[in-house]
Each structure stands twice: as C-alpha cells, then as structure tokens.
C-alpha positions in Angstrom: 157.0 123.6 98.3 155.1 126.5 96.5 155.1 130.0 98.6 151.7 130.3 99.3 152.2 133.9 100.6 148.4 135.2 99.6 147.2 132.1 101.3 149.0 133.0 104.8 148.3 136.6 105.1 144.3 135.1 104.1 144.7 132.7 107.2 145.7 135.5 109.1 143.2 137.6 108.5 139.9 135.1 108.2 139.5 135.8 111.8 139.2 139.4 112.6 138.5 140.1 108.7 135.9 138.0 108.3 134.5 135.6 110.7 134.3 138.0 113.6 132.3 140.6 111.6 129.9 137.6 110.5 129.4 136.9 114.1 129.1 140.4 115.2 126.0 140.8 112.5 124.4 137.4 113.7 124.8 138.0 117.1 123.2 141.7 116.1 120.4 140.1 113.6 119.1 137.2 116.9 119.1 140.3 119.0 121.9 138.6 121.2 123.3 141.7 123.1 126.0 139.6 125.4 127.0 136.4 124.1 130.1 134.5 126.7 133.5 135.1 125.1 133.3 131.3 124.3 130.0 131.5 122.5 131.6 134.8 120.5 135.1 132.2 119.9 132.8 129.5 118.8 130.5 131.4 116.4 134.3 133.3 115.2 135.0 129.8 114.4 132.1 128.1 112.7 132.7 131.1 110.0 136.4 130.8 109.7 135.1 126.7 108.8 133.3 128.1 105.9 136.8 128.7 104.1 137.2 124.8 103.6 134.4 124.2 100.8 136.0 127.1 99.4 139.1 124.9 98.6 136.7 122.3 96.8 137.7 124.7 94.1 141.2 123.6 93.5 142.0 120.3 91.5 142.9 116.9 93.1 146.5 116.9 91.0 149.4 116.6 93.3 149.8 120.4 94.4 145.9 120.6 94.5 146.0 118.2 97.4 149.5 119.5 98.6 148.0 123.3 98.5 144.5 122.3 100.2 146.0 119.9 102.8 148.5 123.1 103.5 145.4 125.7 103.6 143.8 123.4 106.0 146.6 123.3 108.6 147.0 126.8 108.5 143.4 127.4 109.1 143.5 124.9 111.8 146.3 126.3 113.7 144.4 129.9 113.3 141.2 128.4 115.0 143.1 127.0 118.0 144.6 130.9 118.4 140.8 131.5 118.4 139.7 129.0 120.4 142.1 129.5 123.0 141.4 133.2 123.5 144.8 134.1 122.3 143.7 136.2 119.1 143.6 139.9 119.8 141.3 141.2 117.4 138.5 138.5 118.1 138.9 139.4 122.1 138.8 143.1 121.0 135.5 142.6 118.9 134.0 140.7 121.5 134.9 143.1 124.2 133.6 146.4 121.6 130.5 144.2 120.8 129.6 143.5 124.5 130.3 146.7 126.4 130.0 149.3 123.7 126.4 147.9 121.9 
C-alpha cells in the first residue's frame, strides 16, 4: 500500500489542531464556561467527523476507496483516543478552558 505519511501526521493532529479549538470557540460563542470533560470529548469529536465529507473529494478508483477506507480507520482509532480520555492535548484544552476562562 501507498505511504500515506501526510494523511497520518493529519489524523494525528485533527484533534488538538483542529477539533479542540472549534470546540473551545463554540463552547466560548454559547457562553458555556464549564462544559463535563465528556461534553468537551463529544463536541472534540463531532468536529474531528467533519474530516469524512472532506474525503468525498477523492475518486471511487481502486486506491480512491483503498485511501478513504484507510483515512477513515485512522480517524476512527483517533476518536476512540478521544473518546476514551486518553488524548493529552484535548484533556489539556479542556482543563485550560475550564479553570483558566
């Protein structure tokens, strides 16, 4: 298979990059000063979601569906880290967000 390396670092990343400092700003914008840590996870994780219609991109040839079926279990296995409080820079933000606002 293809090295994807762009595509790993980007899974990496989605959470603390991204979808943490989405849900930081919404939780800012509905005036929500103390969400749970599972609300924060949950919110974390509807935004890391958004990458999937980004893959609607890629064509459905052979390494298309190879390449998005690969992006999608990465992303997957990111959300779980997520979901299961086990990603450091989402506990940080939450953590900074909640004491520190």
């Amino acid at each position: 298979m293809t090295d994807y390396f762009e595509v790993d670092r980007l899974a990496e990343d989605i959470a603390k990059i991204y979808a943490s400092q989405l849900a930081v700003s919404l939780f800012k914008v509905n005036k929500n000063k103390n969400p749970s840590k599972e609300e924060f996870r949950d919110t974390v994780i509807d935004f890391m979601k958004h990458f999937e219609s980004t893959l609607s991109k890629f064509p459905e040839t052979e390494e298309g569906i190879k390449f998005k079926q690969y992006c999608k279990d990465l992303l997957q296995k990111e959300i779980e880290i997520v979901k299961e409080g086990k990603n450091k820079e989402v506990e940080k933000r939450h953590k900074y967000y909640t004491e520190y606002n």
